[in-house]
Structures are given as C-alpha cells and as structure tokens.
BAVEX-724136 format. One line per 2 residues: number of its first residue (from 1); for each residue x, y, z of C-alpha. Coordinates in steps of 0.25 Angstrom, whole numbers. Layout:
NUM> X Y Z | ...
//
This chain:
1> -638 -184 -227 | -642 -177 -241
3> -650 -168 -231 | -663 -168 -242
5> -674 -170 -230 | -666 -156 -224
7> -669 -149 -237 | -685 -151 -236
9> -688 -153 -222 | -697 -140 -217
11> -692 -140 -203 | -678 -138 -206
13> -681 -128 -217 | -690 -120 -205
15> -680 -122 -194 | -666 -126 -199
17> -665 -136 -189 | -659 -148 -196
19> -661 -157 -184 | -676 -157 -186
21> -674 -160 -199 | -676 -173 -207
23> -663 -180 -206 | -662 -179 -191
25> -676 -184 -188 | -670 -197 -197
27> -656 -198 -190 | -666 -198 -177
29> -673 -210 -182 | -662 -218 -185
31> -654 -215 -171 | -668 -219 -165
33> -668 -232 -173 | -655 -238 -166
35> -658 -232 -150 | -672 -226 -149
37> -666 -223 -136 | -660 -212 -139
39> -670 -202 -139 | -682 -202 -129
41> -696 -203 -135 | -700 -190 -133
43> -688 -184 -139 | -690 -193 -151
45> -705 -188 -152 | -701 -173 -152
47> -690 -176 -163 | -702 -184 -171
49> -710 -173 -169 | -702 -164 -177
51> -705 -167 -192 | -715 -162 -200
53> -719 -174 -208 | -717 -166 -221
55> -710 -179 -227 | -703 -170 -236
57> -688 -176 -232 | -695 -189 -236
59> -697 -185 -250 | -683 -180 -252
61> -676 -191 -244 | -666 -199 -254
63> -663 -210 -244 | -678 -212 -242
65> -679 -208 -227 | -694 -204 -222
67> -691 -196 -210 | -706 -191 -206
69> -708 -208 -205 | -696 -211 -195
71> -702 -197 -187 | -716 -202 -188
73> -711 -216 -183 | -704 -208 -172
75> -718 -202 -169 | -724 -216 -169
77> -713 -221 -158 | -714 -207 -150
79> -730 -204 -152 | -733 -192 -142
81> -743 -183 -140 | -743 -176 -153
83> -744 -188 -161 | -756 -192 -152
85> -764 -179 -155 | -759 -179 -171
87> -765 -194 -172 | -777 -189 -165
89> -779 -177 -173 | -775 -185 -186
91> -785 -198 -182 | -796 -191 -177
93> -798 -179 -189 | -814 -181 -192
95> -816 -179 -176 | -807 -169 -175
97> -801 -160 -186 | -813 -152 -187
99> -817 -150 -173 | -801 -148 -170
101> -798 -138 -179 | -813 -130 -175
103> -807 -128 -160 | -792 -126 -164
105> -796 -111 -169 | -804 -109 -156
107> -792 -110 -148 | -786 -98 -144
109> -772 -98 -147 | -768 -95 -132
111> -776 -108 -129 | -767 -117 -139
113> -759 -126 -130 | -745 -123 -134
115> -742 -136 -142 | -755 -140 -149
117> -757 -123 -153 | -751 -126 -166
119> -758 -138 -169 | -770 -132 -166
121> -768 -121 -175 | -767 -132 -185
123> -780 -137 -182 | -785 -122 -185
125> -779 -122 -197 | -784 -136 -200
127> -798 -132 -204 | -795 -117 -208
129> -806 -106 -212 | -815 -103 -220
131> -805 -109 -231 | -800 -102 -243
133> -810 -94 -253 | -808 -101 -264
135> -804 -96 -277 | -801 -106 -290
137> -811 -113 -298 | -810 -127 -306
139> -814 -122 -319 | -810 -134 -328
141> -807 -151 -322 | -799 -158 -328
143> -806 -171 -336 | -792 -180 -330
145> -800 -186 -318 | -813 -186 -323
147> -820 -199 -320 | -809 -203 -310
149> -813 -209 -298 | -803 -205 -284
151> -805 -204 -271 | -803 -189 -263
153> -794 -191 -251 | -796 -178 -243
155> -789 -180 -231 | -793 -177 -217
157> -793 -162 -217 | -802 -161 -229
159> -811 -170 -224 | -812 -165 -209
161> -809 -151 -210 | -809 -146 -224
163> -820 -151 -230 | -819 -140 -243
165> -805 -148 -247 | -813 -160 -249
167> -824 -152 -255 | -816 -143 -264
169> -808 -158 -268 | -821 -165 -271
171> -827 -153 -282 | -814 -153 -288
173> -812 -168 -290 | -828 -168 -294
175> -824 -158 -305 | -812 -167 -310
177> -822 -177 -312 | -818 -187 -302
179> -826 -198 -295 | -822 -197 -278
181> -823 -210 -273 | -829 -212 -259
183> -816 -217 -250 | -813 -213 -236
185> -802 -210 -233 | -794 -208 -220
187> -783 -198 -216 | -770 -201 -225
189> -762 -207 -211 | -751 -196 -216
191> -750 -187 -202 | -753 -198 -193
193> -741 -207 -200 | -732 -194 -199
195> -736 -194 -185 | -732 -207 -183
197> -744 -215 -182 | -742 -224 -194
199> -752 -236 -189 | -763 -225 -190
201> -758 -219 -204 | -758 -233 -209
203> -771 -237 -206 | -778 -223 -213
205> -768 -226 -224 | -775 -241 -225
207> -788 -234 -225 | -786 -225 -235
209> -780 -234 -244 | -792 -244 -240
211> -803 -233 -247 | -793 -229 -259
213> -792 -247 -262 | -808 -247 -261
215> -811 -236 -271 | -801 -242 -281
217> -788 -238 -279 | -794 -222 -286
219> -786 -208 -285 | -786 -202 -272
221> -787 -188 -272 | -780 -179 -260
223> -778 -165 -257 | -769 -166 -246
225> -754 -166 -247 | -753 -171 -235
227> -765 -182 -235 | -757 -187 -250
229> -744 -190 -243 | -751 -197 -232
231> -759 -205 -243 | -746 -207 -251
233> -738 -216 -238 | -747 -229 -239
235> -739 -235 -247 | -737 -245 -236
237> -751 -247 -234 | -753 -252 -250
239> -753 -265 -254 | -741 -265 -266
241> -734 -255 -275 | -744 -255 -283
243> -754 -251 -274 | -744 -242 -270
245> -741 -234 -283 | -757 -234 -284
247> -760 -229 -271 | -749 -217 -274
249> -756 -213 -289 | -769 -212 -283
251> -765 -201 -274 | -769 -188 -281
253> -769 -174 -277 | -780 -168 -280
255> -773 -155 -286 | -767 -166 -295
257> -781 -168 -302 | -783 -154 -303
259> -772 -150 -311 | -779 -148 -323
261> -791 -140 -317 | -793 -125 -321
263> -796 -116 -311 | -802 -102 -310
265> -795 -94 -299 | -805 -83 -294
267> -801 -68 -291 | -801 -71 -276
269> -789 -80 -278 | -778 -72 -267
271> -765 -67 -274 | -755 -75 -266
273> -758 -90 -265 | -747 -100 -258
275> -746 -114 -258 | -740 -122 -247
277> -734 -135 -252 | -737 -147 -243
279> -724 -155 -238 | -730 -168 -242
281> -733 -164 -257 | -725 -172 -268
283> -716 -166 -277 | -728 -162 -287
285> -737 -153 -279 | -750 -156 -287
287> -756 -144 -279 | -746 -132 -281
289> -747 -138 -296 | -763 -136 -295
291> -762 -124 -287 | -753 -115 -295
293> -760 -119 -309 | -773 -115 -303
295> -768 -103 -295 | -756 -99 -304
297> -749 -84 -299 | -759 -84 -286
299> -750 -95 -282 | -739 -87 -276
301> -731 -95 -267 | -730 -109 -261
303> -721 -118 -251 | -711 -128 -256
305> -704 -134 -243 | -710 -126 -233
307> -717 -136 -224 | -731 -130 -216
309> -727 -136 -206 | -740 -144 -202
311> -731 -156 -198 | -742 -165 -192
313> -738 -169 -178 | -725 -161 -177
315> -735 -148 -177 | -738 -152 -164
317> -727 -158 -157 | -716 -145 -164
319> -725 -134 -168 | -714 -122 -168
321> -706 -132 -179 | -718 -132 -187
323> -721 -117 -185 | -707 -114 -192
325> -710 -123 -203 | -724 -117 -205
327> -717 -103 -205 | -709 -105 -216
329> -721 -110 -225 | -728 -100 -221
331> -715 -89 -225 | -715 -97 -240
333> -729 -95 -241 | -728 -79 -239
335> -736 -70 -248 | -747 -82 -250
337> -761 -77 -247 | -766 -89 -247
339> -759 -102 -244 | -765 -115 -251
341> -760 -130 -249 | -763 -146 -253
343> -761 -150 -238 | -771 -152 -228
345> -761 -152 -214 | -753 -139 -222
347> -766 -132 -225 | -770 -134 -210
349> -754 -128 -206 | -755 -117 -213
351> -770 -112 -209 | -765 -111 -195
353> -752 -106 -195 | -755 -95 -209
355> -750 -80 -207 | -761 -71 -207
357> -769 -67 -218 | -765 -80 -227
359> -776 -91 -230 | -772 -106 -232
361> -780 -118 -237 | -780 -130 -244
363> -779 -128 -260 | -794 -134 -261
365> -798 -120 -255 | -795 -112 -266
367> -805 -119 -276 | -820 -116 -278
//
C-alpha cells in the first residue's frame, strides 16, 4: 500500500486512472490465484492487455513484487490473437521486418483496418527515412579498451532494419581499438517473455548465452536499452552466482565505452536537440551521460518518466491508452527539433507518431 508503483507507472500518470494502474493488475493476480473462476478468460486477457511492460514499478517495488511477470503469466494462460501476431512478428524478424515495414507506408491511412492502423504506423516507423544527417565526429578514442576483445550484440532491429546502427557501432568500436568477436546472436527473448511466451524467451536466451560461453565469457556490447534488459533477465538460465555476477558485468552500453571520446560537433548540428529516456534504462543513463558531454547546450530537453508508449503487445490490443501516453512524451519533448534515443522499440514509437517538422533517430545517427 506505499503506492510507489503509482508514482512511476505512465498509464496513470497519462490517464489518472488508478485502476489501470500497477497495484490493481497485482490485487487481480492474487483474487485469480484462489478462484480463477472469477473472471472469464477474455475478460482477463483485456485486463493483461493493459500494461506496458515498462517494469518501472518493478524497479521501485520494496516488497519485491514483478507485476509485468504475473500479467505476462496472465498473457501466457489467456494467449489471443494479439499475442499470436506479436510472437509472429517477434520470431519471424529476418523474413519479415523489412518487407513489413516497406508495405506499411504504402497503406493508405483510410485502408488501415481500424485495430492494426496503429501498429502499422509502427512498422512505418520501424525503419524510418533517409535517417538523420549526421553532425559529430570522434576526434580522439580513448586508449581504455584498446586491445580488448567483446562481442557486438546489436539486436534485431539493427541487424534487419537498420543496418547504419550496426555500421556506425562497428567504426566506433574499431576506433576504440577493440577486437569483435564473431558470435551470433538471437533476439534477447525480452518482448516475447513480456508477451507471455517464456518457453520461447528462454530458448533464445540459452542461445545467446551458448555464443557469449564460446567466445570466452568477453564484454558484450549493446546499444539497445531495451535489448539490455532483455539480456539482463537470464539470470535463471545461468549455471551459479558466479556465472550470474559474470554474465551482469559483461553487459556494456556502448555509450559507456565512449565516455572519454572527444567529439567535433559540425555547424549543421540543429539548435534544439531532445532526448527521450527509455523506460528500461538503469538508474545511470550511460547515453544521456555521453549525449550531453558530446552535445553540451544543443541538448535542450529530455524525458524522465514519460513513457513512449511502444508498450509491445498492449499497442495492439489498447491503442487509444498507449496514444495518451505517447502524447504526454511527446508534450515533455516540446521545443526539441530533433529527438534522439538509446532504444530500438521507442526509436520506432516516436518516428511514427512525431508532430510535423520534428526528426527522430537512434543517437548512432548523429555521428559521422
């Protein structure tokens, strides 16, 4: 009842509305545990339905409570036809990002069928334009890294629809002086286990552990907010706690090695410059850190607890809920020219839902 998970939860903060709030998802779970009986299954889909995923309550729970588990366990007991097409879209991304994201911005809006128009705006924004013109320059690596051998993990959007990330990620490591190991890697599990298909998650997450044991148990480098929490849940797919603490200290933002890089900011840097916070960023937020030594005063605004609202499977099953949370990101991102995040799924929310005249893109496309 300290009512923490209130205080952060984006839904309530866009909507007011307490009862979609954490604590009432929780007090749902348990009244399911004694009579499951009490709600009809898809009653107690649409209730799963409404959360984002953001596992911010998670974070600032005292009594340890994991509320976007029990809902992604609700999801898992309730699967519907959402959670059919997000584990499809989720599986299948070499067959189908690309392609997908092609023929959503072909659709005219009056084609969109009423409840997938949202997530096919996503899947427009998925793979964006031409990109940002870029405007910073590495002048001078650090010597820190030099010599180290790590592996890249770029996640799924950089490797099937963005393939200047993983460019942009690979000159700067080269510059650093670091060795990539070959390793490849799966997606991290993270949205289908929020989507409540944890058999599936688990096996990717086996995988992925698999190639990081191989190579030597080296750094692995992301630059995906989202794609380093999903790395960082394996803990049960680890042998001990040793493995476990190793596992955690190999996680690496990129941003993280680049702290002690120079940069060069070219004259055709814009004058407003806004960073959106992801929801699953730690406490530290490595990329602001980088961002706003390298950008100093064009760095003019950035979220703290307004959520995108990507919300994986929720965009599809309660659209007009997200839309209220993307509005207020949106309204604490005012006067930003240019909006720049470390998160592939909020990179992807915010190209399709931006006011005119504002860019948005992922932080790799603002260097040279």
């Amino acid at each position: 009842m300290c009512g923490k998970c209130i205080s952060v939860c984006p839904l309530i903060n866009a909507t007011n509305r307490e009862e979609l709030g954490p604590r009432a998802k929780a007090d749902l779970c348990r009244l399911l545990e004694d009579d499951e009986s009490l709600l009809a299954g898809e009653d107690v889909a649409k209730l799963a339905g409404l959360c984002l995923g953001c596992h911010r309550c998670k974070s600032v729970c005292s009594q340890g409570v994991d509320v976007p588990g029990l809902v992604a366990t609700l999801r898992a007991a309730h699967p519907d036809f959402k959670g059919w097409l997000w584990k499809t879209w989720l599986t299948n991304a070499k067959q189908l990002w690309s392609a997908s994201s092609t023929a959503a911005k072909l659709i005219p809006k009056q084609f969109q069928p009423e409840k997938l128009g949202p997530f096919l705006k996503m899947l427009a924004g998925l793979k964006g334009g031409p990109g940002l013109e870029p405007f910073l320059t590495a002048e001078t690596f650090s010597d820190t890294y030099r010599g180290e051998k790590m592996l890249l993990f770029a996640g799924c959007t950089a490797t099937h629809v963005q393939g200047r990330w993983l460019m942009t990620a690979l000159r700067l490591l080269d510059g650093l002086g670091v060795e990539v190991l070959p390793g490849k890697f799966q997606c991290c599990g993270g949205g289908l286990k929020s989507a409540g298909f944890a058999d599936e998650a688990g096996q990717l997450a086996q995988e992925n552990i698999d190639v990081w044991r191989e190579a030597g148990r080296p750094k692995i480098v992301t630059f995906c907010e989202s794609c380093l929490s999903g790395l960082s849940g394996y803990e049960a797919f680890l042998d001990d706690l040793k493995e476990i603490e190793l596992w955690k200290n190999s996680l690496t933002p990129l941003s993280n090695l680049l702290q002690n890089t120079s940069f060069m900011v070219s004259d055709n840097v814009p004058e407003n410059i806004g960073y959106h916070r992801p929801c699953h960023v730690d406490e530290v937020d490595s990329d602001y850190v980088f961002l706003k030594n390298a950008l100093g005063e064009h760095l003019t605004v950035a979220t703290e607890k307004e959520c995108c609202g990507f919300g994986g499977v929720m965009r599809l099953g309660a659209p007009g809920l997200a839309d209220e949370v993307n509005l207020q990101c949106w309204d604490a991102l005012s006067g930003a020219d240019m909006v720049v995040s470390g998160c592939s799924a909020c990179v992807a929310q915010l190209s399709s839902t931006h006011p005119e005249g504002r860019q948005v893109g992922h932080w790799l496309e603002l260097i040279l």
